[in-house]
C-alpha positions as CSV (number, residue, x, y, z in Angstrom):
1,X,91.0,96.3,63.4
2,X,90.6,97.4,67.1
3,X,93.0,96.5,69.7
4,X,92.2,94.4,72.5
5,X,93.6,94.9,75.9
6,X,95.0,92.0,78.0
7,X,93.5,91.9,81.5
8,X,96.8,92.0,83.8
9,X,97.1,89.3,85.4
10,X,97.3,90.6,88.9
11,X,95.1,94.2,89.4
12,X,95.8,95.4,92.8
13,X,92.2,96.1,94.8
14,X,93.5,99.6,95.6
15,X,93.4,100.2,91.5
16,X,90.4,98.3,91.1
17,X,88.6,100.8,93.7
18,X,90.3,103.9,91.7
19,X,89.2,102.8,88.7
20,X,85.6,102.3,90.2
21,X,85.3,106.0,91.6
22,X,87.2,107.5,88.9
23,X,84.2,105.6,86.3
24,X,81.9,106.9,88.8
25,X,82.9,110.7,88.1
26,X,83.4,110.0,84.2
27,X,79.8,108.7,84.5
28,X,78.3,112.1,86.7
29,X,79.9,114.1,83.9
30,X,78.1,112.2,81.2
31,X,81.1,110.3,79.9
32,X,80.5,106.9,79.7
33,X,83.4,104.9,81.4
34,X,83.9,101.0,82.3
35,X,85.8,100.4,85.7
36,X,87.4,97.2,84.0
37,X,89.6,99.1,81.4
38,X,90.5,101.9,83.7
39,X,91.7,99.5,86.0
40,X,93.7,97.9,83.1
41,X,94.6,101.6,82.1
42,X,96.5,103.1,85.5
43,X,98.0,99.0,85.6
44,X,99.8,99.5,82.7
45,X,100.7,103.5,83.4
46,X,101.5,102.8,87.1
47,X,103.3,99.4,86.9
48,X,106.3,100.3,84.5
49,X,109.7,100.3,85.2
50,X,111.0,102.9,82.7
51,X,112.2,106.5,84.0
52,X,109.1,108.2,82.7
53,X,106.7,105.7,84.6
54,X,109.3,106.1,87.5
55,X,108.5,110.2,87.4
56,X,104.9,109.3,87.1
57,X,104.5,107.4,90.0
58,X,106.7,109.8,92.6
59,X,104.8,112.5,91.6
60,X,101.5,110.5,92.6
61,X,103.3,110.0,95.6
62,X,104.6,113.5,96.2
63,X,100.8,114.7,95.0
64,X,99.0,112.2,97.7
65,X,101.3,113.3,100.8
66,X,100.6,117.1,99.8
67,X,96.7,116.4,99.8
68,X,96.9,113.9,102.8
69,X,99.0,116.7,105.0
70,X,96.2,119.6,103.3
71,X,98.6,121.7,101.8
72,X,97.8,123.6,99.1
73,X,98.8,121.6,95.8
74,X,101.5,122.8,93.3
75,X,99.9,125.2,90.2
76,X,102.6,127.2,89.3
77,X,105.7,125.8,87.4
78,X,108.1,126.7,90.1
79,X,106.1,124.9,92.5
80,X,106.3,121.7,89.9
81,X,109.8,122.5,89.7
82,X,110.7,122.2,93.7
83,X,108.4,119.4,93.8
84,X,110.6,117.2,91.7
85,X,112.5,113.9,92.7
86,X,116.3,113.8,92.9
87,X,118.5,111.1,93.1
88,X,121.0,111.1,96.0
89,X,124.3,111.7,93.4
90,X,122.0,115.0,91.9
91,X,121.1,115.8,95.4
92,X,124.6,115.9,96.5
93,X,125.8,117.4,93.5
94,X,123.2,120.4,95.0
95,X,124.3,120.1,98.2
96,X,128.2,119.8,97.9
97,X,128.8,116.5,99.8
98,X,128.6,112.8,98.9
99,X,126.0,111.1,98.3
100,X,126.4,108.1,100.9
101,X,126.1,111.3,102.9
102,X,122.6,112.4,101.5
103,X,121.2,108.7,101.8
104,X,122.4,108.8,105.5
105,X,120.7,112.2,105.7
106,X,117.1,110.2,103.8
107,X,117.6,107.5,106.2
108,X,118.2,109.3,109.0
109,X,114.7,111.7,108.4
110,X,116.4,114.5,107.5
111,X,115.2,115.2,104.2
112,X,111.1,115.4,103.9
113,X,109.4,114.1,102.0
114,X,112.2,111.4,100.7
115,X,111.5,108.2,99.2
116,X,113.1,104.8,99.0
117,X,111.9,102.1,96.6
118,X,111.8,98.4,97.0
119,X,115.3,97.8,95.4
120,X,117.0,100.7,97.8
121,X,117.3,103.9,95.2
122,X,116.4,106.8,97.4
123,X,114.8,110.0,95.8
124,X,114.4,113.3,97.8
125,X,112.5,116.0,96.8
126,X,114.0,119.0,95.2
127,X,112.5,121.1,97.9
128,X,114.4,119.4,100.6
129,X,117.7,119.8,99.4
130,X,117.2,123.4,98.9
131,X,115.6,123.8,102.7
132,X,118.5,121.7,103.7
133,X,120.9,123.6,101.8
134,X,119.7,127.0,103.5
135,X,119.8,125.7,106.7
136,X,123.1,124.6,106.6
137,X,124.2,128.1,104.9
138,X,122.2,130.0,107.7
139,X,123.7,127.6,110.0
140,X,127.5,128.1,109.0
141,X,126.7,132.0,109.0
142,X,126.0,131.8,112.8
143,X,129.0,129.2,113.9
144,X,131.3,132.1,111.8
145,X,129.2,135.0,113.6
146,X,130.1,132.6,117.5
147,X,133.5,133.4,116.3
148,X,133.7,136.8,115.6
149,X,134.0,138.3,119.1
150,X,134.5,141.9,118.3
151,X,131.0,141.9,116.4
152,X,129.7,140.0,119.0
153,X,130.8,142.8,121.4
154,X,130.0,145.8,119.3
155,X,126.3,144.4,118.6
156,X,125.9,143.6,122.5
157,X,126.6,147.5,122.4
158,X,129.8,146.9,124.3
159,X,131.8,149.6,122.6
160,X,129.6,152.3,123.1
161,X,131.4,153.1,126.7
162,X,134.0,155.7,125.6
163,X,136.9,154.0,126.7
164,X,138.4,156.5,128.9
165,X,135.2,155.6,131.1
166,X,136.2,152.3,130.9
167,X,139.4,153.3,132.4
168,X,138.5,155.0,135.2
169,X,135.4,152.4,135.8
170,X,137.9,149.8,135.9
171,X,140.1,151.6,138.4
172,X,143.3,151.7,136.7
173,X,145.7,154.4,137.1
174,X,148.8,155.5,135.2
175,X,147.6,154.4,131.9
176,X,146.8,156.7,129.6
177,X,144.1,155.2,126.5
178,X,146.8,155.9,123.7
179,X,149.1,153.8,125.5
């Protein structure tokens, strides 16, 4: 008994022109292929709504904007890894704040690379959050560093005048440095 396949009822031209190119290759490398069920194939892998189908299709997404903007692609499993999706509630579980505040940061262009589907649910990539979460830290370390005015002083090499130069530099008399 072999199964049959249902033709979808609605195959997107984009798919059908996939599945063309992608029987095209099959077919150089001596595998025969027929357009028609590879169409029906990436349908019924792409159209899904179940989290694994979900996955599938951001990383298509993630894997066409790295090839459209000719960066190298992801090989290693940390690259994989930092090229995963988050949800805003993960993401701001990473970045310590709420999530209406990382799906004003996605809406706002702040985090590359982030996604929002028909129905609203944002995804950001992992590798986002974690630039985003280093530029805030390097960002906090600086504001703190405004702050700190001795260090300030003593890097500006300020405190390398003995200060009984100082002293008499700044004309006063009667005062003695220990004072």
């Amino acid at each position: 008994m072999t199964a049959t396949l249902k033709r979808p009822r609605l195959v997107s031209n984009t798919l059908v022109t996939m599945a063309s190119r992608l029987a095209e290759k099959l077919e150089a490398l001596g595998q025969p292929a027929k357009s028609g069920l590879i169409a029906h194939a990436l349908h019924e892998l792409l159209d899904g709504q179940d989290e694994s189908t979900k996955e599938l299709r951001a990383a298509v997404q993630i894997h066409l904007a790295i090839v459209s903007n000719g960066s190298a692609i992801a090989h290693t499993a940390a690259d994989v890894e930092s090229v995963a999706m988050l949800s805003t509630q993960e993401a701001a579980q990473l970045m310590d704040c709420s999530r209406p505040y990382v799906a004003m940061l996605i809406d706002a262009g702040k985090l590359a690379g982030a996604v929002t589907s028909k129905g609203g649910h944002r995804r950001v990539p992992k590798s986002s959050v974690l630039q985003w979460i280093e530029a805030a830290s390097l960002a906090k370390s600086t504001a703190a560093g405004d702050k700190d005015y001795r260090k300030a002083a003593m890097d500006a090499g300020m405190y390398a005048i003995p200060e009984e130069d100082y002293v008499k530099a700044a004309g006063i008399s009667g005062h003695h440095a220990t004072d």
